[in-house]
C-alpha positions as CSV (number, residue, x, y, z in Angstrom):
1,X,77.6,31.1,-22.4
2,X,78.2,30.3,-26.3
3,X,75.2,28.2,-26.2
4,X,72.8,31.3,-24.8
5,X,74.5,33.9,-27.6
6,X,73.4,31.5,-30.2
7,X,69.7,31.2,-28.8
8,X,69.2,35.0,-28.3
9,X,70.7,35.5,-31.8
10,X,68.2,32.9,-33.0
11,X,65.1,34.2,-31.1
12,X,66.1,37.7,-32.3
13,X,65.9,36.7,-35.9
14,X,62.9,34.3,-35.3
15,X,64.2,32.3,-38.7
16,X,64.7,29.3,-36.7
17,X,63.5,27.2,-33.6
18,X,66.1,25.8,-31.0
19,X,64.1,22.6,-30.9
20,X,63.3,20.3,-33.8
21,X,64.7,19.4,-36.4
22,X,65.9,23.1,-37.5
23,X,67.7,23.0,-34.7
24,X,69.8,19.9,-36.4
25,X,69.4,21.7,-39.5
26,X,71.1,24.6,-38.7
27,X,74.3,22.3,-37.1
28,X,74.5,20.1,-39.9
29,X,74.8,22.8,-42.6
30,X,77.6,24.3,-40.5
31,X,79.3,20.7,-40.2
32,X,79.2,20.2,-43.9
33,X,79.3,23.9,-45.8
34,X,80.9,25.5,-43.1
35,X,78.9,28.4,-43.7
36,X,76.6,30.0,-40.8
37,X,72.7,29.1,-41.4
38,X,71.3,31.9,-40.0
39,X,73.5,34.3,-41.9
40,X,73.8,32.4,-45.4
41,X,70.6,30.8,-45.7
42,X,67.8,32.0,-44.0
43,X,66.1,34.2,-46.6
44,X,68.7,33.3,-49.3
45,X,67.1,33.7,-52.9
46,X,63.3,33.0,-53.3
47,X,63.2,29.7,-51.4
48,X,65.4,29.8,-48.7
49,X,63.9,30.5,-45.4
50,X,59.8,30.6,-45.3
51,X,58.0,30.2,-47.9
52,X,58.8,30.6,-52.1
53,X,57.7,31.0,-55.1
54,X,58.5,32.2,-58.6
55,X,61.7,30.5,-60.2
56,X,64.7,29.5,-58.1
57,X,67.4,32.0,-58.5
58,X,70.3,29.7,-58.5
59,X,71.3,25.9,-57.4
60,X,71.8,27.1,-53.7
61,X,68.2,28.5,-53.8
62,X,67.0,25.2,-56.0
63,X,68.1,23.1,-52.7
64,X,66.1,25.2,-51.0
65,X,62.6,24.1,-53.2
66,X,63.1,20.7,-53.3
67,X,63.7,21.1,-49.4
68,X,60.6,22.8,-48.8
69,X,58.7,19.8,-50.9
70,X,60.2,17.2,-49.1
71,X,59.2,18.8,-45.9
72,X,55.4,19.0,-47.8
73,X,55.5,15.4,-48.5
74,X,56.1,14.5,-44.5
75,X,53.3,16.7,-43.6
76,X,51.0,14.5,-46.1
77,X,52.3,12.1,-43.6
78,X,51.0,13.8,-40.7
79,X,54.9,14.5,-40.0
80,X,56.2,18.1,-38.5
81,X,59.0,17.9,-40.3
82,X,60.6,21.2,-38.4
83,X,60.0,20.2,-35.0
84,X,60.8,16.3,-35.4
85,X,63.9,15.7,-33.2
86,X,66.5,12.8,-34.7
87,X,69.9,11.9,-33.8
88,X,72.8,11.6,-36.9
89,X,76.1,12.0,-37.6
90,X,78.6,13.1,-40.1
91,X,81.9,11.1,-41.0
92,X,84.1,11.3,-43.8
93,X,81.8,14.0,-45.5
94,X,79.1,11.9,-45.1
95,X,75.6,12.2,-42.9
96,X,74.4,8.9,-41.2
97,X,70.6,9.4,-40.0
98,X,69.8,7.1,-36.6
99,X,67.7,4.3,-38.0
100,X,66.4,5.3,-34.1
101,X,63.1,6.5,-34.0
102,X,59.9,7.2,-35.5
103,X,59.6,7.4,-39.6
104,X,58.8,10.9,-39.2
105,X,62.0,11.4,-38.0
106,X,64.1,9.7,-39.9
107,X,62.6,11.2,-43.3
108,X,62.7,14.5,-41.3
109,X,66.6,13.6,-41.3
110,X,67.0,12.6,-44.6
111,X,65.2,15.6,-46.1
112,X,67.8,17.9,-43.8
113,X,71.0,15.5,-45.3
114,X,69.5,15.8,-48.6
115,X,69.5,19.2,-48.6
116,X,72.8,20.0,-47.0
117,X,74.5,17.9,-49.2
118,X,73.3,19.7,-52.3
119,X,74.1,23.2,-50.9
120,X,77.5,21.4,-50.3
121,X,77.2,20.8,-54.1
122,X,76.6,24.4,-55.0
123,X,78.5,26.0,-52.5
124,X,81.0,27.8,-55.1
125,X,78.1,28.7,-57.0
126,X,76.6,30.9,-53.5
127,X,75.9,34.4,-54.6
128,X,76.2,37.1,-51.8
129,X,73.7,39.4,-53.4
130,X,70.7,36.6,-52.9
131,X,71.7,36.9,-49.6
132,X,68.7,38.0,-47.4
133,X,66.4,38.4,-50.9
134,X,63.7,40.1,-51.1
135,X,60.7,37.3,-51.8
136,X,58.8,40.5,-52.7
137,X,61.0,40.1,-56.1
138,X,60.3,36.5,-56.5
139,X,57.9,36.4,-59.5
140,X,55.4,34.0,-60.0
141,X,53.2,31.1,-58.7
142,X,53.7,29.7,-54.8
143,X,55.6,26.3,-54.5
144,X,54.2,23.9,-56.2
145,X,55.8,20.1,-55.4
């Protein structure tokens, strides 16, 4: 029954898939912030959630850019980085990608570790009032990687 609350909630929002790799995603930055994805992160700032531009606002939203270029660099690959399912696990505060797999998705993994550890990094630094930003307020050029 848990399970179904979190998909409806989910679908509601339409910030996330329950497939893919966002579907990982969204676990893993639970497991090592302890923070709530859909809450904290989905349109945190001017990179969080989809699409960016402008300047980051913070570290927490600076995770969030280099995120969204390392998911551009996998689909140079041909890679769909947000739908690419992989296996890992996290020990001892750290995330172990399954060497399992296609390349796609274990970059696709490493991009998600890569960026959960760094908003582990900045997670003191998180600012409540970029919280569900406006990208309307996000000055400048799109993302450029």
């Amino acid at each position: 029954m848990k399970n179904l609350l979190v998909f409806a909630v989910l679908f509601a929002y339409g910030a996330v898939t329950t497939q893919g790799s966002l579907w990982e995603l969204q676990k893993m930055i639970k497991q090592v912030t302890g923070k709530n994805a859909l809450w904290n992160y989905s349109k945190y700032g001017c990179y969080c959630g989809s699409g960016g531009k402008g300047m980051p606002k913070d570290g927490t939203d600076q995770c969030c850019q280099l995120h969204d270029c390392c998911y551009h660099r996998l689909k140079g690959h041909g890679c769909n980085a947000k739908l690419n399912t992989y296996s890992y696990s996290y020990l001892s505060g750290r995330i172990y990608c399954a060497g399992l797999g296609s390349w796609c998705k274990r970059e696709s993994c490493r991009c998600d570790s890569d960026f959960v550890l760094c908003l582990k990094k900045h997670v003191s630094s998180y600012k409540t009032g970029y919280r569900f930003y406006r990208k309307s307020r996000c000055g400048g050029e799109e993302l450029r990687c």
